[in-house]
C-alpha positions as CSV (number, residue, x, y, z in Angstrom):
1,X,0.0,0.0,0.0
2,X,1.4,3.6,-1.2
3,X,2.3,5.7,1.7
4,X,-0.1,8.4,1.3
5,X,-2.7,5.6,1.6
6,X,-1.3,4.8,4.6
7,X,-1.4,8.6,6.4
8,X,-3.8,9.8,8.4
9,X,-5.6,12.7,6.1
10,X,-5.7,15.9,8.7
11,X,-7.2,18.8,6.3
12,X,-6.7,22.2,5.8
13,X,-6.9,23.7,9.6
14,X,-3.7,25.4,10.4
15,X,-2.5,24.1,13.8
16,X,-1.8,28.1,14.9
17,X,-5.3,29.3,14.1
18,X,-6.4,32.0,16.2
19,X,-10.1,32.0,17.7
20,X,-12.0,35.4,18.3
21,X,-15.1,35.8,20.4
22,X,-17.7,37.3,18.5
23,X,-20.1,40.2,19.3
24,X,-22.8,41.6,17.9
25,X,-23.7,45.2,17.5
26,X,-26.9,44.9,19.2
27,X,-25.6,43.1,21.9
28,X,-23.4,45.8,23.3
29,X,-26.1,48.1,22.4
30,X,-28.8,46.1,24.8
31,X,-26.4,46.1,27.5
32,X,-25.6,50.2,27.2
33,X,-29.8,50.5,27.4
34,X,-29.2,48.0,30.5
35,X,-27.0,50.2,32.1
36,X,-24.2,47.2,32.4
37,X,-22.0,49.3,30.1
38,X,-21.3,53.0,29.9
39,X,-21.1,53.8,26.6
40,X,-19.0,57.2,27.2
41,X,-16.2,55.2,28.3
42,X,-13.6,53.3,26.4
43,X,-15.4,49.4,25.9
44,X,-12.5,47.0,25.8
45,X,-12.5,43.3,26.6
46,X,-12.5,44.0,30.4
47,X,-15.3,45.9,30.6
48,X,-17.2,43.4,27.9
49,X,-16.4,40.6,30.5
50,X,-17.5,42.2,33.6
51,X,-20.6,43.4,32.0
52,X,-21.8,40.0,31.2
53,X,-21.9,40.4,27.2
54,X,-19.0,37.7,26.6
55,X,-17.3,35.2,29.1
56,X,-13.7,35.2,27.9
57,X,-11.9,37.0,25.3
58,X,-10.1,33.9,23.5
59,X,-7.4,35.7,21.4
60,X,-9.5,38.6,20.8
61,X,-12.7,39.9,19.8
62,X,-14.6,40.2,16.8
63,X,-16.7,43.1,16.5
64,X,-19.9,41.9,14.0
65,X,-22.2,44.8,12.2
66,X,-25.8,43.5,13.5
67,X,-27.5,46.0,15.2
68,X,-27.2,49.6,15.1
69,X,-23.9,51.3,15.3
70,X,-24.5,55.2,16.7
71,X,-25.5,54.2,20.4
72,X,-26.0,57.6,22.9
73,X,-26.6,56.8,26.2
């Protein structure tokens, strides 16, 4: 039997891959409505955290464009 028969087939999935959290628009702008975030201060991955919105940043955060983006609290 040929050799490549004989290897396990892995894929395409790079063994390095980074994996974001994702968040949604209208998620961080339910929780500024909430009062869990203020929305005049800088909204980083800490404050995302404590306010509920996401449980752990992974390797970073991926902000998605669902909901509306011009939030005033």
């Amino acid at each position: 039997m040929p050799i490549y028969m004989r290897l396990p087939k892995r894929g395409f999935t790079p063994f390095n891959a980074k994996s974001y959290a994702e968040v949604n628009l209208g998620r961080i702008e339910d929780a500024i409505k909430a009062g869990k975030l203020d929305g005049k201060k800088t909204i980083d991955a800490a404050a995302l955290i404590a306010s509920g919105v996401l449980r752990r940043s992974k390797d970073g955060i991926r902000l998605l464009a669902k909901g509306r983006a011009d939030v005033q609290s």
